[in-house]
N, C-alpha and C positions, 0 to 999 in steps of 0.2 A: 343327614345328621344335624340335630339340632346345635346349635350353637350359645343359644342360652336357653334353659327350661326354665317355665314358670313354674315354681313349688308354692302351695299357699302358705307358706312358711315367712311368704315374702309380704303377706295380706296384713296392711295397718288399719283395716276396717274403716276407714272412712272413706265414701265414696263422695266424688267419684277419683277419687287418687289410684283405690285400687286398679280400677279400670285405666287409669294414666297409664299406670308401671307396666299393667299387662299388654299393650298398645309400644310404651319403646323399650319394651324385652321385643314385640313383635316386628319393631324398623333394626334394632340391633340385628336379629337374625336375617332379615331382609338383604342389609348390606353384608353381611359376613357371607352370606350365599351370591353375591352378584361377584363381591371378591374374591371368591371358591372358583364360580365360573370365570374367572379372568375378565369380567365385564368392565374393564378399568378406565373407559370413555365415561362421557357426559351421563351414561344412564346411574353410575355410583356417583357420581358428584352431584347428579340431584337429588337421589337418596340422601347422601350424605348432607345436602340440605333440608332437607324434609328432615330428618332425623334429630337436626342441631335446632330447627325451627320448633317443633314441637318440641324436646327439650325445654326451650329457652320458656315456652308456653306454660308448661307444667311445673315448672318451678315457680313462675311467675304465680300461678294460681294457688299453689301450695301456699306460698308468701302470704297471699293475699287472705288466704282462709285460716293462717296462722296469726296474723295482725289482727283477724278478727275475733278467734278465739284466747286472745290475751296467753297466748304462748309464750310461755316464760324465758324457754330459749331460743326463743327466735331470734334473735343476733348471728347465734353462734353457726343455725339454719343457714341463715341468708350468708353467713360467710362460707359456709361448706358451697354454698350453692355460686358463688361467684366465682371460685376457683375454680369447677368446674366448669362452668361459660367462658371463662381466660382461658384455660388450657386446650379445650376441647376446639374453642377458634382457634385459638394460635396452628394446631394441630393442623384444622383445615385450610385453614392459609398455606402452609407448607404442603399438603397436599394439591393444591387450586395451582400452584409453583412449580408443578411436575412431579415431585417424590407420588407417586403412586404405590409404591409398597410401606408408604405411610398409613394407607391406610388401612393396613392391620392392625398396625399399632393403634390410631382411632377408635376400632373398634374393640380392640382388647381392653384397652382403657375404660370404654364406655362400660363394656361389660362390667369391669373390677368396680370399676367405681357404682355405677348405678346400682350393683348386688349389694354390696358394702353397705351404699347409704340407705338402700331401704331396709335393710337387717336390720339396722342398728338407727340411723339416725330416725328415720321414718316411723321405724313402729314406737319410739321415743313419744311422739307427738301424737301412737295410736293408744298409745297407751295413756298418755293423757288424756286423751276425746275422749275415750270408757270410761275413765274414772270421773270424771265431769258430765256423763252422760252428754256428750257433742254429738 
């Protein structure tokens, strides 16, 4: 069973972001199936790196491609996108510390959170690209 589905519901047309989102919906599921199978050694904590690395990447680049198209609320982005990176470390610290059924909650979060912000904050700035033809 899947754990998160991709709807194109979730598509803010600008590539290659779409392709980002569809990629850590695909490491979300990753890890929520390695923590299904009880895989609670080093093979989910590297996921769980892999996951938080790319992350951190695609925000990054998002940033980077919003500074360039004069995104109005880019501010407001880049602070959605910090608390995100605080919480989501913090998280895996306390898992790296032993709590291993931490990380469910890691990955629930990432779920909520990642769905949420490409609903809404994401297709914000696709919505912008279209109407600025970006």
């Amino acid at each position: 069973m899947t754990f998160v589905a991709w709807d194109n519901a979730l598509l803010v047309h600008v590539d290659p972001f779409d392709e980002h989102h569809k990629h850590l919906i695909q490491l979300i599921n990753e890890t929520h199936e390695k923590f299904q199978n009880k895989e609670l050694g080093s093979e989910l904590g590297k996921l769980f790196e892999e996951l938080i690395a790319y992350t951190s990447y695609h925000l990054a680049a998002e940033e980077e491609w919003l500074e360039q198209q004069q995104y109005p609320d880019l501010e407001a982005h880049r602070t959605e996108h910090a608390y995100f990176l605080r919480r989501i470390e913090e998280l895996h610290r306390e898992f790296l510390a032993g709590d291993v059924f931490l990380g469910l909650e890691v990955i629930t979060f990432m779920k909520s959170w990642i769905i949420n912000h490409i609903a809404k904050t994401d297709a914000e700035y696709g919505q912008f690209a279209s109407a600025n033809n970006r």
